[in-house]
C-alpha positions in Angstrom: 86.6 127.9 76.4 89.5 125.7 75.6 88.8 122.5 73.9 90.0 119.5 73.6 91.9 117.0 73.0 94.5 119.2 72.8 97.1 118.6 70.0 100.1 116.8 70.7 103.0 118.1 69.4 105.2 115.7 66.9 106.5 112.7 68.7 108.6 111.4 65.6 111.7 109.8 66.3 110.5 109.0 70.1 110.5 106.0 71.7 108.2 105.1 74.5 107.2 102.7 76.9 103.6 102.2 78.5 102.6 100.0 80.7 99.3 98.6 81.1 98.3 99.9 77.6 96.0 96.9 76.4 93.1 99.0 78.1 91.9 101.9 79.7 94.4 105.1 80.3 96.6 103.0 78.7 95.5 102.2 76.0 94.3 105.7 75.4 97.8 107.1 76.2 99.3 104.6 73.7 97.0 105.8 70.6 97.9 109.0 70.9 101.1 109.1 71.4 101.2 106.9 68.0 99.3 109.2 66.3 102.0 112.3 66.9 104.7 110.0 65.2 106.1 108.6 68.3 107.4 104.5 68.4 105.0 102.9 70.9 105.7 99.5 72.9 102.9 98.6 74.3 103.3 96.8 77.6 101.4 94.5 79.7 100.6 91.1 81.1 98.1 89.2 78.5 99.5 88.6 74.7 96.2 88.5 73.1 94.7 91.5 74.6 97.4 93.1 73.7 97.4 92.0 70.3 93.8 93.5 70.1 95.0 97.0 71.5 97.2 96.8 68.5 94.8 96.1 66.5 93.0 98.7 67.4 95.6 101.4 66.9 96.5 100.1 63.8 92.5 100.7 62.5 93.3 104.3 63.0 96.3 105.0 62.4 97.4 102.3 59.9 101.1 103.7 59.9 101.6 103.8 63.7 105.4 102.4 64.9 104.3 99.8 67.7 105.8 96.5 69.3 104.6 94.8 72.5 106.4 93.7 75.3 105.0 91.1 78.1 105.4 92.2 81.6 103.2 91.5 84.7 104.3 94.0 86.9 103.0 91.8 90.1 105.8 89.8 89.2 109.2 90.6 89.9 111.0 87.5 87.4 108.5 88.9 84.9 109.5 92.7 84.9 113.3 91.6 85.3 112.6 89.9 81.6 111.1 92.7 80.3 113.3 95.0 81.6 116.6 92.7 79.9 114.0 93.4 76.5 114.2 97.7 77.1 118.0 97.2 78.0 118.3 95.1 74.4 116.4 98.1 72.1 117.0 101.8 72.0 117.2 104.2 74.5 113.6 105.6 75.9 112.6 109.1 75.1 109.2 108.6 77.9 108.2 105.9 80.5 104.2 105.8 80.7 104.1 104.2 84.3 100.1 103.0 84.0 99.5 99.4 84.5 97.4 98.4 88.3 94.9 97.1 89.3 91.3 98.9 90.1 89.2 96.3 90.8 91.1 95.0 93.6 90.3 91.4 95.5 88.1 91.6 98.5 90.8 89.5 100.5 94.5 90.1 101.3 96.4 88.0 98.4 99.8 87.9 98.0 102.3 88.1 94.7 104.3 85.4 93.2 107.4 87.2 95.6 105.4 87.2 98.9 104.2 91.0 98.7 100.7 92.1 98.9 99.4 91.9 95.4 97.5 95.3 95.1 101.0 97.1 96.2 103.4 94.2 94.2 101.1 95.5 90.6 100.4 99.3 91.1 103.6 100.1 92.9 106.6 97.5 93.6 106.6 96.1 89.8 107.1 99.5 88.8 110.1 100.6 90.7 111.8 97.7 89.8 110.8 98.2 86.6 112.3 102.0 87.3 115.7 100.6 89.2 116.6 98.8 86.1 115.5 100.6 83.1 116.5 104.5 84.5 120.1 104.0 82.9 118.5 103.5 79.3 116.6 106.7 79.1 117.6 109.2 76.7 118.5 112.7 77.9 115.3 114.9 78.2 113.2 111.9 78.9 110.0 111.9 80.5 109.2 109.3 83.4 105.1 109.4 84.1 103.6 107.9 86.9 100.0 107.5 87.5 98.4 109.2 90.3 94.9 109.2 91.5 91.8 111.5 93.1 91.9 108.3 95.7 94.8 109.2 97.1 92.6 112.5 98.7 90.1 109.9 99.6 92.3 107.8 102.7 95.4 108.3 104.7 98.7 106.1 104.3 99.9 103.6 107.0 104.0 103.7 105.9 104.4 100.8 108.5 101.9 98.9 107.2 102.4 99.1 103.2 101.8 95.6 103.0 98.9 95.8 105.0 99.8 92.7 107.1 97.8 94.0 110.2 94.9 93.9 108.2 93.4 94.2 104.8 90.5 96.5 103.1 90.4 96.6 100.0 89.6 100.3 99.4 92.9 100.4 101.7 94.9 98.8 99.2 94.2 100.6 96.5 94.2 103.6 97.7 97.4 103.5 99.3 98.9 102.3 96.7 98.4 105.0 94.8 99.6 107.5 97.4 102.5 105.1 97.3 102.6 105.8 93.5 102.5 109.2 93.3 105.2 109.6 96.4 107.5 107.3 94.5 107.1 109.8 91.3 108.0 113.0 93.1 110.7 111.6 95.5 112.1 109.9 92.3 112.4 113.5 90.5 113.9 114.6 93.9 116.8 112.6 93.9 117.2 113.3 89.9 117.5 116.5 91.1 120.0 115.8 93.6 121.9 114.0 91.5 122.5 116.1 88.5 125.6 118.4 88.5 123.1 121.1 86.3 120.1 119.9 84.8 118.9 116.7 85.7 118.8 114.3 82.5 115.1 113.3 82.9 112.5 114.3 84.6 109.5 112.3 86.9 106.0 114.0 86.5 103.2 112.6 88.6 99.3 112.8 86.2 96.3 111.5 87.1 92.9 111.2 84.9 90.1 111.8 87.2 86.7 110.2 87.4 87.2 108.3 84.0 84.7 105.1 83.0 84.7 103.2 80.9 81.0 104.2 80.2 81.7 107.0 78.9 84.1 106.2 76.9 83.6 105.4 72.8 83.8 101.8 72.0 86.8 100.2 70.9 86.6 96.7 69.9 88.7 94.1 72.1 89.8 97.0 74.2 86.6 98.7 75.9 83.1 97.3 75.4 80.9 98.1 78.0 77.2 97.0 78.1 74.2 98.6 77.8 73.4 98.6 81.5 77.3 100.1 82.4 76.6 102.9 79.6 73.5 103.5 81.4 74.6 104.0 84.6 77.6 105.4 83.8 75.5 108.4 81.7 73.8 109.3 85.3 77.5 110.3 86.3 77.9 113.0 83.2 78.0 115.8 85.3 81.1 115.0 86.6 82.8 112.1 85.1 84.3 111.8 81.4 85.6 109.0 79.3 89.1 106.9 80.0 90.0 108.5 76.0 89.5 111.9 78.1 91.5 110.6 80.8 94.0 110.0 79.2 94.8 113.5 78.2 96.9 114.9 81.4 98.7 111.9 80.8 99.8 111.9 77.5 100.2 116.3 78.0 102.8 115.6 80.9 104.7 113.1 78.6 104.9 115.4 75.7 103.7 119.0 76.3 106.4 121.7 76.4 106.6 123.3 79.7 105.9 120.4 81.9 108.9 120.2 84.6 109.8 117.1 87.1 108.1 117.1 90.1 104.6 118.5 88.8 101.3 117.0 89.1 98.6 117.1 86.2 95.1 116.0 86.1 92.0 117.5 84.7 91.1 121.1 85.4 88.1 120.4 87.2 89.6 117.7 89.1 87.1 115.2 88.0 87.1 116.0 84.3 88.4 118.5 81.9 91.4 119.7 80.1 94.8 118.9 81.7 95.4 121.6 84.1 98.4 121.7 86.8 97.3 121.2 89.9 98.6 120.5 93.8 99.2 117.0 94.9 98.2 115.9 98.8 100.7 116.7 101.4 101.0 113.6 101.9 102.4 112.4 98.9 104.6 115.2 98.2 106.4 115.3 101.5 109.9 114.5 101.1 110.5 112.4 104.1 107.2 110.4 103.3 108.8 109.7 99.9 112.1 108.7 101.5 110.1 106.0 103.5 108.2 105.0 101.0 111.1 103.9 98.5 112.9 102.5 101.5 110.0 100.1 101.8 109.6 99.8 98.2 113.9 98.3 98.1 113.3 96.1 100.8 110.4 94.2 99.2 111.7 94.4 96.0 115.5 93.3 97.4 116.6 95.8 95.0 118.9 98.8 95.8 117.6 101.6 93.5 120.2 103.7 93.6 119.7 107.2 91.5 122.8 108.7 89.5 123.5 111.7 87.4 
């Protein structure tokens, strides 16, 4: 049987860029890809937690290369400012596309810009983030998005992205990760498109199945759950594993040799596992859903994300 974690192969001389990596996936994504040799900035909205994730790394790997970079992606001003920061450095060699939210509000609450908030942090702050910083990546890069086993869980109301006509919360995450995922493989569609030969990066689509944080080791400042949560969480063994675990498809379709634009990787037993490739929902890999989906992602961001060569 295989085990893992799987080695990564040598990341030295890399540059990469994940957001939301003061926690979770993130986080986990961020240590290892530190620990192959690559330079890390670690993205997200809260300094101090940030500060702590680095901490963390830094425990384990006291040479790791890592800077942080502040950027709420439900607001628009905020990733234009960080994106201005990625312009200023050197080129990306992978974009770790992880920061949302999870535990979304029970009510329909809106971003600083007017868009739902759920969509405006998992999805909209993203492709801006995308729209601006494509340009800067180096050739061969990796561009990662984070998918989800949620988005087999609901269907996706393209009309209603915003969810103006009404708001559930399970909803609103949920579509916004089918809006995440379609995003990813239209993206590596029109990279496609636009390249005379090969296109110069590629857009792969991971998720990290049934991950809690129960079942994951502690890590000071970055994932302490209590006793009851590891409790509970045990009683899910069978079929959920650790965010560190998680983590693993994510950080295999950013550096793993093989792994092509437009693929989808998540655990091999959907839920848990070593990553394995694996077929996304119809849904979210249908081409003319994709091509509605970034049309509604330009006109709330007010940004025209047009993709080059």
């Amino acid at each position: 049987m295989t085990r893992y974690p799987l080695p990564v192969p040598s990341q030295a001389g890399r540059r990469f860029l994940v957001t939301g990596a003061n926690a979770g996936i993130g986080f986990f994504t961020s240590a290892r890809l530190a620990a192959a040799g690559a330079h890390v900035v670690l993205s997200g909205r809260s300094p101090e937690r940030l500060d702590a994730a680095v901490r963390a790394i830094r425990e384990r790997v006291p040479a790791a290369s890592i800077d942080t970079l502040v950027i709420d992606t439900s607001s628009l001003d905020s990733v234009a400012a960080g994106a201005g920061e990625v312009l200023a450095a050197a080129p990306l060699d992978g974009l770790v596309l992880n920061a949302g939210m999870v535990h979304v509000p029970g009510t329909r609450l809106e971003s600083p810009d007017g868009n739902e908030l759920v969509l405006a942090t998992n999805v909209l702050g993203h492709f801006a983030l995308l729209a601006r910083v494509l340009p800067h990546l180096a050739d061969g890069a990796r561009i990662v998005s984070l998918g989800s086993l949620a988005t087999r869980l609901s269907s996706l109301r393209v009309d209603d992205l915003q969810l103006e006509r009404g708001y559930d919360a399970w909803r609103a995450y949920a579509q916004s990760k089918i809006a995440a995922q379609s995003i990813g493989f239209e993206l590596d569609r029109r990279l496609r498109a636009g390249a005379a030969a090969a296109p110069r990066a590629a857009s792969v689509v991971a998720h990290p199945g049934y991950a809690i944080s129960g079942r994951t080791p502690t890590v000071p400042g970055v994932n302490e759950p209590t006793a009851a949560t590891r409790f509970t969480d045990a009683l899910q063994a069978p079929w959920a594993q650790g965010k560190h675990r998680g983590a693993e498809p994510v950080v295999h379709a950013a550096t793993a040799a093989g792994v092509e634009g437009g693929q989808f990787w998540g655990p091999r037993y959907r839920t848990k596992g070593a990553p394995a490739l694996q077929q996304p929902t119809r849904t979210s890999s249908d081409p003319d859903v994709g091509a509605r989906v970034w049309a509604v992602a330009e006109q709330a961001t007010g940004i025209r994300f047009e993709v080059g060569a």
